[in-house]
C-alpha positions as CSV (number, residue, x, y, z in Angstrom):
1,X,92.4,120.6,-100.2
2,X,90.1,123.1,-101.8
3,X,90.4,126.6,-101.8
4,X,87.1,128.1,-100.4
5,X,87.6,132.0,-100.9
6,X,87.0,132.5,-97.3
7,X,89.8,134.5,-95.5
8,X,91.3,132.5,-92.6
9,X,93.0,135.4,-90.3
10,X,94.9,134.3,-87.3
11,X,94.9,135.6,-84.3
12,X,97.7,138.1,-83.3
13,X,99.0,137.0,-86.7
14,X,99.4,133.6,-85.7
15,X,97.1,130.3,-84.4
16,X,96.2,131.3,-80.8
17,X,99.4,132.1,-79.0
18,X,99.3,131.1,-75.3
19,X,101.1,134.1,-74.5
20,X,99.2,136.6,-76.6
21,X,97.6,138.6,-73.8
22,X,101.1,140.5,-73.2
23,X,103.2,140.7,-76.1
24,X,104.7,143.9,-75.6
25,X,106.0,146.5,-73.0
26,X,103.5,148.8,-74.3
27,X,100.7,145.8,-74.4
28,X,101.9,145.4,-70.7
29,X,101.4,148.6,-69.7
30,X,97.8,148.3,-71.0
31,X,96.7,145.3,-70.6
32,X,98.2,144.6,-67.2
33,X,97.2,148.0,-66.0
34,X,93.7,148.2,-67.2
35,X,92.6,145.0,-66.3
36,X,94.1,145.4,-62.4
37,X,92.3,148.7,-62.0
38,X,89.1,147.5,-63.5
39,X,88.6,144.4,-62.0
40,X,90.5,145.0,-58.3
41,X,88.4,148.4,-57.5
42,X,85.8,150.4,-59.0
43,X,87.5,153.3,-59.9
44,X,91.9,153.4,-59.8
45,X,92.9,155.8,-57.6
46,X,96.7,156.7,-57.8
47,X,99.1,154.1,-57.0
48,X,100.3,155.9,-53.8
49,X,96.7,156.0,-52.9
50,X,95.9,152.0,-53.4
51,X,99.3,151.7,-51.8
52,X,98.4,153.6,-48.9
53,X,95.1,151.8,-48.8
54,X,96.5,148.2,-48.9
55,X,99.5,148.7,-46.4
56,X,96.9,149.4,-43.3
57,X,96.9,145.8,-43.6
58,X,100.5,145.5,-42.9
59,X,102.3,144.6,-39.8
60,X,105.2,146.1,-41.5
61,X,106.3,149.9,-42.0
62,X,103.6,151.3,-44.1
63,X,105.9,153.7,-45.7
64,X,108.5,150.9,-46.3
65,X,105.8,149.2,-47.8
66,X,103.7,152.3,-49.5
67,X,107.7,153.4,-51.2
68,X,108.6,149.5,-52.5
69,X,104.6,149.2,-54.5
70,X,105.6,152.5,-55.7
71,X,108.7,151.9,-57.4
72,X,107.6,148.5,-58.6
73,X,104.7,150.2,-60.1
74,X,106.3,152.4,-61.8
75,X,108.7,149.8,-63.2
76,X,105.8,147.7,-64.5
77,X,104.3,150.8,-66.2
78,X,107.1,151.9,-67.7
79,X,107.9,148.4,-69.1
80,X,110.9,147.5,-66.9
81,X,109.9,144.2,-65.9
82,X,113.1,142.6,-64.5
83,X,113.6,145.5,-62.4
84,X,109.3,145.8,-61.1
85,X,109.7,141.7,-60.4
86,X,111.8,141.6,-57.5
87,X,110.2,145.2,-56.2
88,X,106.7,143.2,-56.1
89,X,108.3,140.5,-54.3
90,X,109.6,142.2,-51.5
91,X,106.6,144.7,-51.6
92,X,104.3,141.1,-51.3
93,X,107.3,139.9,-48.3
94,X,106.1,142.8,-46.4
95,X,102.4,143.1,-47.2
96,X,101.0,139.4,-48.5
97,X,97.7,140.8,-48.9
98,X,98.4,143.2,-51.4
99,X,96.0,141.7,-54.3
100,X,97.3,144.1,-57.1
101,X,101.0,142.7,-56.5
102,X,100.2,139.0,-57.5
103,X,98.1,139.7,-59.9
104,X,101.2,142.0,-61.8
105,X,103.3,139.3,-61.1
106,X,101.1,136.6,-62.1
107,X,100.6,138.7,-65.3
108,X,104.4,139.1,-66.0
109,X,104.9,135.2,-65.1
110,X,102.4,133.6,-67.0
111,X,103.8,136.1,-70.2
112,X,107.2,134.4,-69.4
113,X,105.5,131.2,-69.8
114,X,106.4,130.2,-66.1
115,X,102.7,128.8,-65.4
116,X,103.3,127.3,-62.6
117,X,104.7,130.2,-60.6
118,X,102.1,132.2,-62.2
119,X,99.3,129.8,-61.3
120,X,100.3,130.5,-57.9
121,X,100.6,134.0,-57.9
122,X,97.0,134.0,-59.3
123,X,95.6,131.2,-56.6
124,X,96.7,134.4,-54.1
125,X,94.6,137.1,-55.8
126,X,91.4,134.6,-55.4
127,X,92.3,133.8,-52.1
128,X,92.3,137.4,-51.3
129,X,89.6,138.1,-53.6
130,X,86.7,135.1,-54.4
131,X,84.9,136.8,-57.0
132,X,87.9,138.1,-59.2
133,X,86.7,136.6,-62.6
134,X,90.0,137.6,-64.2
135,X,92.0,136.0,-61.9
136,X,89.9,132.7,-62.0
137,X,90.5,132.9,-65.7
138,X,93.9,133.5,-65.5
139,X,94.3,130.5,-63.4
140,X,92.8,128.3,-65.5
141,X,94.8,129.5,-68.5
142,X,98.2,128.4,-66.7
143,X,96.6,125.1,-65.2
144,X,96.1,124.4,-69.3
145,X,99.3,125.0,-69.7
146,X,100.3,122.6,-67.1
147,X,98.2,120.0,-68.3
148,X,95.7,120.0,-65.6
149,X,92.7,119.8,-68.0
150,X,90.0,119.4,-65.4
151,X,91.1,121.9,-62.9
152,X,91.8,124.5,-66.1
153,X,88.0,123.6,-67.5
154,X,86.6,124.4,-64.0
155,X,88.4,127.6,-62.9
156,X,87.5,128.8,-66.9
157,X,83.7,128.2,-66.5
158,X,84.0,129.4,-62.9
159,X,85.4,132.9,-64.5
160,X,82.2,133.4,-67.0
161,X,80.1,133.0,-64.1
162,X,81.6,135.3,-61.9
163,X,82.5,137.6,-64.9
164,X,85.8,138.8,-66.6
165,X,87.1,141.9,-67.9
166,X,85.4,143.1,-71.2
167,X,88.8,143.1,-73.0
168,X,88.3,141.6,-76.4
169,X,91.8,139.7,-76.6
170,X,91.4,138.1,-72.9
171,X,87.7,136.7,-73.7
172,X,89.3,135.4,-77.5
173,X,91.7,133.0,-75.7
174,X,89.4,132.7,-72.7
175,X,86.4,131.3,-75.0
176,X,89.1,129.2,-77.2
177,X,90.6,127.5,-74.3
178,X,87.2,126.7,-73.0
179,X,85.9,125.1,-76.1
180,X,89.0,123.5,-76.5
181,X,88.7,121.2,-72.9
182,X,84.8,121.1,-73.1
183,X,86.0,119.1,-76.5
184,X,88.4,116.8,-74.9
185,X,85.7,116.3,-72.1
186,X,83.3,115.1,-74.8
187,X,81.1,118.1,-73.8
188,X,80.7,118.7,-77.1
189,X,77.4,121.1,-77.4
190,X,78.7,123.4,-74.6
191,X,82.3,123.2,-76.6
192,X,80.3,124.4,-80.2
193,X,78.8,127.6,-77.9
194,X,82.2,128.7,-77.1
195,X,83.8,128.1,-80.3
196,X,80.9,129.7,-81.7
197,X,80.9,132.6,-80.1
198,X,84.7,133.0,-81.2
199,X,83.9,132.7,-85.1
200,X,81.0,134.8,-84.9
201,X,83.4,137.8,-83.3
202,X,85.4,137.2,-86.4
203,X,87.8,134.7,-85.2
204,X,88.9,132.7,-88.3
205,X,91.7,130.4,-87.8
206,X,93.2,126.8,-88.5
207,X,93.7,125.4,-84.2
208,X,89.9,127.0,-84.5
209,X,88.6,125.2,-87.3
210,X,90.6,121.5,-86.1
211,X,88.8,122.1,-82.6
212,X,85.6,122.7,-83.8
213,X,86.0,120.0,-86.3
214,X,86.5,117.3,-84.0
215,X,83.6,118.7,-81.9
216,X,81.1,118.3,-84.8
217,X,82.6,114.8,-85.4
218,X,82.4,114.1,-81.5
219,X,86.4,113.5,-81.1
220,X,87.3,114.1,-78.0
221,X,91.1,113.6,-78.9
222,X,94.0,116.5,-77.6
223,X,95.2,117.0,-81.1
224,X,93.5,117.2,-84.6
225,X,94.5,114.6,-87.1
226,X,97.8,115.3,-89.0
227,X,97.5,117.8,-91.9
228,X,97.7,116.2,-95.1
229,X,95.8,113.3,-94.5
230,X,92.3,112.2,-95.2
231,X,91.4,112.3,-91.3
232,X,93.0,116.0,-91.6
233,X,91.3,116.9,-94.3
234,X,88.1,116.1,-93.1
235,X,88.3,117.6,-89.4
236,X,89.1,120.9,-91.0
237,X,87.2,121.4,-93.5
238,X,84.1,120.5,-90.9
239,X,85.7,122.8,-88.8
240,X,85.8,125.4,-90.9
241,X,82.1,124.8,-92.2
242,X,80.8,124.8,-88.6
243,X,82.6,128.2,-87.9
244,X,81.1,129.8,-90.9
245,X,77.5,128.4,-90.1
246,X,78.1,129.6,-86.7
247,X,78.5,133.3,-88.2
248,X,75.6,132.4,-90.6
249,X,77.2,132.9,-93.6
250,X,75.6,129.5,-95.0
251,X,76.4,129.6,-98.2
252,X,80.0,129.2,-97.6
253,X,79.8,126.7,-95.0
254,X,77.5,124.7,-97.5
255,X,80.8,124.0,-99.6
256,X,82.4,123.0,-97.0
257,X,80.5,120.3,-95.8
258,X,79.7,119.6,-99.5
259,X,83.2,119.0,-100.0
260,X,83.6,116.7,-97.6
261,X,80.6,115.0,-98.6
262,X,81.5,114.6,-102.1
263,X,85.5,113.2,-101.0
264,X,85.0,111.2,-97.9
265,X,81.3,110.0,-97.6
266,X,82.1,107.3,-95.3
267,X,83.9,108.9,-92.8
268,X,82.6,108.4,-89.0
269,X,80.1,111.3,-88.8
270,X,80.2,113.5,-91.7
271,X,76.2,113.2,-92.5
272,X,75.4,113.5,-89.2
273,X,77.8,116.9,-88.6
274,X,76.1,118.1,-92.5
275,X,72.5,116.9,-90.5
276,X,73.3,119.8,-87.8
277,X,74.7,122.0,-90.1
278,X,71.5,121.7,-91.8
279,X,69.2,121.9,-88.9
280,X,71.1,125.3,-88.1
281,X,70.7,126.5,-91.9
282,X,66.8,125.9,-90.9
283,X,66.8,122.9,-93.9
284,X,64.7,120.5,-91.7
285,X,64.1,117.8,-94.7
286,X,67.8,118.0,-95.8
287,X,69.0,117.2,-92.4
288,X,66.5,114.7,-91.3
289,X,68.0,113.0,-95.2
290,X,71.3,113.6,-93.7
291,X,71.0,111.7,-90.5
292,X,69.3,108.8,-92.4
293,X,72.5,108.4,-94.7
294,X,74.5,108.7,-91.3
295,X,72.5,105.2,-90.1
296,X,72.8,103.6,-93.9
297,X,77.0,104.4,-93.2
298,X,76.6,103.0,-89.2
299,X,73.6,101.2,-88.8
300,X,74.2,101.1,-84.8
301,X,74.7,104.6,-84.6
302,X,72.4,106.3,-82.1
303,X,73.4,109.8,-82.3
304,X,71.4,110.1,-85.8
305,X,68.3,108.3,-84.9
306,X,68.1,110.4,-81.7
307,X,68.4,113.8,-83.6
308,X,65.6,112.5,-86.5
309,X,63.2,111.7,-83.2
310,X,64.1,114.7,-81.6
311,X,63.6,117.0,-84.9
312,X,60.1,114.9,-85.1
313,X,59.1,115.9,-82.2
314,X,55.9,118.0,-82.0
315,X,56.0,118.1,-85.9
316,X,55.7,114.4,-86.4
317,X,55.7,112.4,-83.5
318,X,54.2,109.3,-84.8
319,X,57.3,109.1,-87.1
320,X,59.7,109.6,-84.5
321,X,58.9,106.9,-82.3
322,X,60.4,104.3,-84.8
323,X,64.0,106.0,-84.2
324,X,63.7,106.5,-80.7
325,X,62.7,102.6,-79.9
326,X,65.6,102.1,-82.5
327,X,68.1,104.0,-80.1
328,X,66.6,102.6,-77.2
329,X,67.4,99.0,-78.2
330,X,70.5,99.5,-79.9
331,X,71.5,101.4,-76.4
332,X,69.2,100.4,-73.5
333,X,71.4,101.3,-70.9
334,X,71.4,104.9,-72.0
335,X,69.0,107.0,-70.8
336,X,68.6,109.4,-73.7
337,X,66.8,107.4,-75.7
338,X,64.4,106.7,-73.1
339,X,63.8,110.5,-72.9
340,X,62.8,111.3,-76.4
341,X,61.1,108.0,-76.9
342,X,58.8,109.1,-73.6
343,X,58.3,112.4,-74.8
344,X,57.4,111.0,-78.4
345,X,54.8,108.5,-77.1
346,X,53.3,111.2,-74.7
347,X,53.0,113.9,-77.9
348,X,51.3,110.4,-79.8
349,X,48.7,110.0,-76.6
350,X,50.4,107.0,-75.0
351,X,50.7,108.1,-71.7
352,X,50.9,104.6,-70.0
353,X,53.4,103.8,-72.3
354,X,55.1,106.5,-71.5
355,X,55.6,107.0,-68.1
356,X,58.8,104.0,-67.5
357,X,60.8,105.6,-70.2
358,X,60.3,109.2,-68.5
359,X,61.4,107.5,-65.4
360,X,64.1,106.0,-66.4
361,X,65.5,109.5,-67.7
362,X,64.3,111.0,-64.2
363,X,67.0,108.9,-62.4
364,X,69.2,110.5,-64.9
365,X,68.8,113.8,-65.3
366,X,66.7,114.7,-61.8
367,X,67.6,118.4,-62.8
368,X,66.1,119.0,-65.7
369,X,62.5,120.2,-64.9
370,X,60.6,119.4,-68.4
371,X,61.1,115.4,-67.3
372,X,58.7,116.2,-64.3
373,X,56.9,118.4,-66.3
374,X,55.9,115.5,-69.1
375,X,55.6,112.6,-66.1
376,X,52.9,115.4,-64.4
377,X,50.4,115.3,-67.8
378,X,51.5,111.7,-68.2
379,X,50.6,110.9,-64.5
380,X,46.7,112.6,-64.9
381,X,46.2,111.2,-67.7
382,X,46.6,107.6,-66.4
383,X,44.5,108.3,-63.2
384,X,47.3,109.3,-61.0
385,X,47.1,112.6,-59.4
386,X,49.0,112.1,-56.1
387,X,51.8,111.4,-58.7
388,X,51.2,114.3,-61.0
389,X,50.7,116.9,-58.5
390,X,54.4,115.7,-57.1
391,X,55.5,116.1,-61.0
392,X,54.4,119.6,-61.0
393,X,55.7,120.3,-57.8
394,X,59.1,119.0,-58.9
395,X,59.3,121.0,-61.8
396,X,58.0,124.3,-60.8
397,X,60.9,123.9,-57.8
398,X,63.3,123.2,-60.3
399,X,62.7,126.0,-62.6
400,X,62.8,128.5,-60.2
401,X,66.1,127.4,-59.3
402,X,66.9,127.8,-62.9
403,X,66.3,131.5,-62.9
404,X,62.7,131.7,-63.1
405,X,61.8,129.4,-66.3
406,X,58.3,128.4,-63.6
407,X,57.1,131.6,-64.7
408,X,57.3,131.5,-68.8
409,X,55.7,127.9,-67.8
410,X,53.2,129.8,-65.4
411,X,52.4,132.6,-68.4
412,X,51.3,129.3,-70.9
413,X,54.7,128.4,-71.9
414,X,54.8,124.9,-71.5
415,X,57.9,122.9,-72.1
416,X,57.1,121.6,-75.6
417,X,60.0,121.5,-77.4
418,X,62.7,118.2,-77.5
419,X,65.8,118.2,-75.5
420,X,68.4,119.1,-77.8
421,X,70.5,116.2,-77.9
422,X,73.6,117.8,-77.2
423,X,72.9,119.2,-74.0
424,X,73.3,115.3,-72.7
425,X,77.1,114.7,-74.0
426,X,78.5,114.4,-70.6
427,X,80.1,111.0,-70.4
428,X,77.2,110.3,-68.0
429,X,74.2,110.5,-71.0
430,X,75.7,107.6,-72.9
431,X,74.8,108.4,-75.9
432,X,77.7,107.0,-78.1
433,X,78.2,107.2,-81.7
């Protein structure tokens, strides 16, 4: 392998530690602290007083109760976890509903690496509290750890929506661990956005660069190829190229990709990941060069001849169309190709030819509002204004339920540019290779 010049740093001084969030008494004491008082109430009032507060819900003694969180608190702040455990647990026997007592033990468990207890103890804080991001997180974290991939994914993007604390260690392994299953889900556009987000905080590291190397090669295997082979190679260096484009420093990701390029020109994908590297670097000949070479290497691949008609789009439409009936053919059954290739022959004034490729993607993807947007001008065009004014209709309900986007459309801006083609990886889009 080549030596780039480009610092790798780890994180916590090594590659993504499961544990990291609590590494030390003292990094308990913050982090475990902190992230209970922030995220459980507005303001942290003195433990006697959220004590006092939670044990009204008690059928026990409220000072039995109020004296047991107490001492376990105090245990947990000081550090003294195997004596605060068992003080939580019989604080939680009398009071269940005490939220701040799973969440320290679910904190403490998941630290020991005992995922599945902690898992538990964190399925009780959402119970008790729905909108607990951290929590949600938290959970997901462990189900990773306990292989449950899909339940992990879905509690992790569940957290982001409903928002987690702003520490900048928790949202490192949060955003890693996302990107990581969205990869092995083959969702890899939404898995680039996390791990991009990571390198451009900084993040440099090698289980980085191998996840984000098999998501610009769309490998959606659990583990990157062995180090020290030609697979290996390539899925790092890529990886590593894609992180340092992702923080825009170009140059530097250039010789990665170059390297690649220069050692392994016919491995699966490589001109196609340089082709987005390039469209990223704002190099719109090079890459549309790159994805051609990716069809000379695989001449059924249809992820290249859908980014050259997609990049086409609205710049050269007419010259498009060629690579979108290309994909179409090579991959009638999927319904991405029908997309671009209906918004190609639309932008080129073939509305009648149009309108059963746009449909086709309708059936598809019936929530994404610039289909009904494109079948509404197609449909007036042709002399079909029942149809168009139920196009428009469609897609000025849709976009409100997106968060307004009816109203840029309202103020003149139309929906003219092309689907990125990534936003389709779901298993669903059918893309293939």
């Amino acid at each position: 392998m080549i030596k780039t010049g480009t610092q790798f740093i780890s994180l916590n001084g090594s590659a993504f530690k499961r544990k990291s969030l609590l590494s030390s008494p003292a990094q308990k004491l913050t982090l475990v602290a902190a992230l209970v008082c922030a995220v459980l109430w507005v303001q942290c009032p003195p433990a006697s007083a959220q004590s006092a507060a939670e044990a009204s819900h008690s059928t026990s003694s409220p000072s039995s109760f109020q004296a047991i969180a107490q001492r376990a608190t105090a245990a947990r702040d000081a550090g003294r976890l195997d004596e605060a455990v068992p003080l939580f647990r019989k604080a939680l026997a009398l009071n269940p509903r005490w939220a701040e007592g799973w969440w320290s033990l679910g904190t403490i468990d998941y630290d020991n690496d005992h995922y599945r207890t902690a898992a538990a103890e964190f399925k009780k804080v959402v119970a008790l509290d729905p909108k607990h991001g951290t929590a949600r997180a938290m959970l997901g974290l462990c189900e990773f750890e306990l292989g449950q991939d899909a339940a992990a994914l879905s509690d992790i993007e569940a957290s982001k929506n409903l928002g987690i604390e702003e520490d900048p260690q928790l949202r490192q392994v949060v955003l890693y661990h996302e990107g990581l299953l969205l990869q092995r889900s083959n969702r890899f556009q939404a898995a680039s956005k996390a791990l991009s987000s990571l390198c451009l905080s900084g993040v440099r590291n090698e289980d980085l660069a191998g996840v984000f190397g098999m998501t610009m090669l769309h490998m959606s295997d659990k583990t990157p190829p062995s180090a020290g082979t030609p697979a290996g190679d390539v899925v790092e260096h890529i990886g590593r190229g894609a992180c340092l484009s992702a923080a825009k420093e170009y140059d530097q990701a250039r010789r990665e990709y170059e390297y690649v390029l220069q050692q392994y020109p016919h491995f699966p994908l490589v001109h196609f990941a340089y082709g987005k590297f390039l469209l990223e670097a704002r190099d719109r000949p090079g890459a549309i060069d790159a994805f051609k070479q990716e069809i000379t290497e695989a001449p059924n691949s249809v992820l290249p001849r859908l980014e050259i008609a997609a990049t086409e789009y609205k710049v050269d439409s007419a010259a498009g169309v060629g690579y979108a009936q290309q994909a179409v053919t090579i991959a009638p059954g999927s319904p991405l190709p029908h997309y671009l290739l209906g918004l190609l022959l639309l932008d080129t004034g073939d509305y009648q030819g149009s309108i059963p490729h746009l449909e086709i993607a309708k059936k598809a993807f019936p929530q994404e509002s610039k289909i009904y947007w494109s079948l509404g001008v197609a449909y007036a065009h042709v002399g079909r204004p029942k149809d168009a004014a139920e196009a428009r209709a469609a897609f000025a309900r849709i976009s409100q339920a997106n968060n307004g986007a009816s109203q840029n459309a309202a103020a003149g801006d139309t929906p003219d540019s092309a689907p990125q083609i990534d936003n389709f990886d779901s298993p669903n889009a059918g893309t293939g290779h």
